[in-house]
C-alpha positions in Angstrom: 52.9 20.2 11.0 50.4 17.2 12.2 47.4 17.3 13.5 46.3 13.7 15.6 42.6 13.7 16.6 42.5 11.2 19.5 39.4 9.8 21.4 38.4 9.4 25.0 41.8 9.3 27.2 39.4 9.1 30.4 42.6 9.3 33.2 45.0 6.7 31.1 47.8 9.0 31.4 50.7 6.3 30.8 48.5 5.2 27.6 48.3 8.6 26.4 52.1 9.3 26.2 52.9 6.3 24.6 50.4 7.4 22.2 52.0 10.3 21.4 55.4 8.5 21.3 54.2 6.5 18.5 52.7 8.9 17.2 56.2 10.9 17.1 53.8 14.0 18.3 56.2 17.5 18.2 54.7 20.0 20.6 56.6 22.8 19.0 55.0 21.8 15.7 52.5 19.6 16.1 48.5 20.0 17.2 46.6 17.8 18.9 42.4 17.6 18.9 40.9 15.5 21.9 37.4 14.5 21.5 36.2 14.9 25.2 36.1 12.8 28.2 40.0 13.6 29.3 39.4 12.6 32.6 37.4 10.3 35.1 37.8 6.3 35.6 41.4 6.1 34.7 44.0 6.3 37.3 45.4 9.6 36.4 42.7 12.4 35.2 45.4 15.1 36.9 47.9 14.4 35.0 46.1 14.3 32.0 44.7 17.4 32.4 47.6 19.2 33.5 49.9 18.0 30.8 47.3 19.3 27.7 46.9 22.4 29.3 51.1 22.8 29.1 50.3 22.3 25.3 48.5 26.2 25.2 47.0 26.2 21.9 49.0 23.5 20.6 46.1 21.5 22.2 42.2 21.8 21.2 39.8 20.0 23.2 36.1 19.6 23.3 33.9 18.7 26.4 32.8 15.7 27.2 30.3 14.3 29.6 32.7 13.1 32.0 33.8 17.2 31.8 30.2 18.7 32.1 30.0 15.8 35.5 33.3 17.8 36.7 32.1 21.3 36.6 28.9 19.9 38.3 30.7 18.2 41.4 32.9 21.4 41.3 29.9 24.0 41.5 27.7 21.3 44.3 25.0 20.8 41.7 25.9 17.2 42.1 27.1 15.0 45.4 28.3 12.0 44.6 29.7 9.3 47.2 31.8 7.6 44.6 34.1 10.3 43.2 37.6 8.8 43.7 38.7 9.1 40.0 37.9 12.9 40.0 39.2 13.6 43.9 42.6 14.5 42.5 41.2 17.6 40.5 38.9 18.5 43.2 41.5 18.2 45.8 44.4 19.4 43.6 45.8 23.3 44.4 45.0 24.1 41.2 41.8 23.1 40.6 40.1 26.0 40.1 42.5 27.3 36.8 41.6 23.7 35.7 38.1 24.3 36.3 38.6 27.8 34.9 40.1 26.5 31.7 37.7 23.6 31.2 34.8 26.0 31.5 36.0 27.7 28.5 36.4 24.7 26.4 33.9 24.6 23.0 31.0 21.6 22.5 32.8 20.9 19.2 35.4 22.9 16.8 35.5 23.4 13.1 38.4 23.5 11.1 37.8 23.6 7.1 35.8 20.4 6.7 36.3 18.6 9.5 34.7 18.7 13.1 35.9 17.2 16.1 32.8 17.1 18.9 32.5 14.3 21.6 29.3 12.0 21.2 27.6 13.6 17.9 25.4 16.3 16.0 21.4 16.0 16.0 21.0 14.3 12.6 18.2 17.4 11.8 21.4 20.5 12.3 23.5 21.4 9.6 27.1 22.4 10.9 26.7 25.5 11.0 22.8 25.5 12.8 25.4 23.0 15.6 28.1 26.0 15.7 24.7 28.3 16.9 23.7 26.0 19.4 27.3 25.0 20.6 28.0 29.0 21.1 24.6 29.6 22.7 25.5 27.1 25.6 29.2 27.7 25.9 28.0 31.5 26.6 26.0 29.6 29.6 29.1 27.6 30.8 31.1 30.5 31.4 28.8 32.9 33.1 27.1 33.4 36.4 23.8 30.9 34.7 26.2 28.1 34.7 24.8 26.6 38.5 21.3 27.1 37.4 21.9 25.4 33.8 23.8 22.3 35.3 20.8 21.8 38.0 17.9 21.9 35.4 20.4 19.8 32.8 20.5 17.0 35.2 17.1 17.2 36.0 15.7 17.1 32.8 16.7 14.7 29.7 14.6 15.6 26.4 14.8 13.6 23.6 13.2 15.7 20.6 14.7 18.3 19.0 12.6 21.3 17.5 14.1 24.8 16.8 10.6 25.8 18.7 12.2 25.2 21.9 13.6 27.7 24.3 15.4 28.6 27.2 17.2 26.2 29.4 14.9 23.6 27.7 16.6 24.2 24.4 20.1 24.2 25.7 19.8 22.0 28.2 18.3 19.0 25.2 21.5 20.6 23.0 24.4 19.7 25.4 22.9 16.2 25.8 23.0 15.4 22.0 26.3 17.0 21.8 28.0 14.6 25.1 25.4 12.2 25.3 23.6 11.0 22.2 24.7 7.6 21.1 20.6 6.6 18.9 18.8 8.3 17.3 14.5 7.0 16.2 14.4 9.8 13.5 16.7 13.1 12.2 14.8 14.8 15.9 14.0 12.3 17.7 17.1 11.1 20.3 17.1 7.7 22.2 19.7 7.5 25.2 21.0 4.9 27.9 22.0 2.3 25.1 25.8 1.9 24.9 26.4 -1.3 23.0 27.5 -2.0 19.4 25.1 -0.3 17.1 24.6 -3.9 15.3 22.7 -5.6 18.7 20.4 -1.8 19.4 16.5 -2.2 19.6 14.6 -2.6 17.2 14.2 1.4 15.9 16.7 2.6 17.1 19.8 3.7 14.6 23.0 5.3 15.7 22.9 9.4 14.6 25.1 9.3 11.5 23.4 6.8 10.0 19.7 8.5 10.4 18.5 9.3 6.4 18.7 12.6 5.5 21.2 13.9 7.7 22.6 17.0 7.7 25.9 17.0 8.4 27.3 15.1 5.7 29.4 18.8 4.5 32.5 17.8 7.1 34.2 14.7 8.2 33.0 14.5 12.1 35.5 13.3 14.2 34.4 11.7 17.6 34.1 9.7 20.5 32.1 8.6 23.8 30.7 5.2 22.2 33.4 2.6 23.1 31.1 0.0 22.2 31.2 1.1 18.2 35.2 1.2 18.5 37.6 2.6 16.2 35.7 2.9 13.0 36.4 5.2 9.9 32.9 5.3 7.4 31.7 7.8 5.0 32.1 11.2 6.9 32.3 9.6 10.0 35.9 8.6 12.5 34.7 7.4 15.4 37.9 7.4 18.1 37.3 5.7 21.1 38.6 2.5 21.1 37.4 1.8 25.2 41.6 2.6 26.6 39.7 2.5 30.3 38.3 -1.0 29.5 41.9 -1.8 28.7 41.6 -2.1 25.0 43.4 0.8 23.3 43.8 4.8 22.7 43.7 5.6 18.9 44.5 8.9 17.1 43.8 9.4 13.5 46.5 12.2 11.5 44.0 14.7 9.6 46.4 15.8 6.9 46.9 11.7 5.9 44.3 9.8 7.2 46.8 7.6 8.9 45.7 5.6 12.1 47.9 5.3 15.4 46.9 2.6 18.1 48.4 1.8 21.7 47.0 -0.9 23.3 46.2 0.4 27.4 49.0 0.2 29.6 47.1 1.3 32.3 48.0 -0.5 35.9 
């Protein structure tokens, strides 16, 4: 049995098969992880989504941003003129057991030493403080809070962590490290909108795995959602997405090996 982490497919269906072609993926034996952002600005987030939910449980994925912006369209905390990519899902006949299952997805899974999330861990958490914080707002996503949480989510964008926070404000500055956080100032202190290559950031500003004294250096973290840092493999760190929607290339990385798989985007 395999296990093949893979980064942000983001609707490049054709890419993502050929992927697991070279890949020589086995359903009936194999596993796949999926660091977030399945769906949106490819040309087939449907078909994505459809096919790893045929895997069951031979499929483990995380959300992603592009997932959290789904559930918001979905519920009308968010109206959007531009939604073509995700009109599919939201048109589809099933897309409220895709929205079901989605809902239900974790912020990040742990499996011995390694964790798979989708953007990163506050510098400041230790895994197991991130596995509290995950839990607390994946009890939100699937309960009747969730149209509440969204709404003050979007609304609100705070950038420093402290275990003195509360509420929807706690959560709500969680779920943006976890899908969002790219820089970091300090082990609490989170910068977002910059999404270039970490060497060409503002002066200050450090990507979060390389902020001193972090706290997660227990597991290999596994992730994804910074297309601009590429497919890059350093001390604790794989960082998978390797910008397939920009038409470079999907990458998966074998855990038991270490072994790297690349397709370059065959997207139309």
């Amino acid at each position: 049995m395999s296990t093949y982490a893979i980064g942000d497919i983001q609707g490049c269906y054709k890419t993502f098969r050929r992927l697991l072609t070279r890949c020589e993926f086995d359903p009936s034996k194999d596993r796949l992880w999926i660091a977030g952002d399945l769906i949106n600005r490819g040309p087939k987030s449907l078909e994505v989504l459809r096919y790893v939910r045929g895997l069951g449980d031979r499929a483990i994925c995380v959300l992603g941003n592009h997932e959290i912006f789904l559930l918001a369209l979905d519920l009308g905390v968010l109206h959007r003129e531009d939604t073509r990519y995700l009109d599919p899902i939201l048109k589809a006949k099933d897309r409220q057991d895709l929205v079901h299952w989605i809902r239900h997805w974790p912020l990040m899974h742990v499996e011995k030493k390694h964790v798979l999330v989708h953007a990163g861990l506050v510098p400041s958490w230790t895994v197991p403080k991130a596995q509290k914080e995950a839990r607390a707002i994946q009890k939100i996503l699937r309960s009747h809070e969730i149209t509440d949480f969204l709404a003050y989510t979007y609304a609100h964008q705070e950038d420093r962590w402290s275990d003195q926070l509360r509420s929807f404000e706690r959560n709500a500055l969680a779920l943006h490290a976890f899908v969002h956080m790219r820089m970091c100032v300090s082990a609490n202190q989170l910068r977002y909108g910059y999404t270039g290559k970490p060497e060409n950031a503002p002066k200050g500003f450090k990507p979060w795995y390389s902020i001193k004294d972090r706290r997660s250096l227990s597991h290999t973290i596994l992730f994804g959602h910074w297309s601009a840092l590429g497919l890059r493999a350093f001390a604790n760190c794989i960082a998978l997405d390797s910008g397939c929607v920009w038409g470079e290339a999907l990458s998966a990385y074998r855990l038991e090996d270490g072994a790297i798989f690349v397709e370059k985007s065959a997207e139309d």
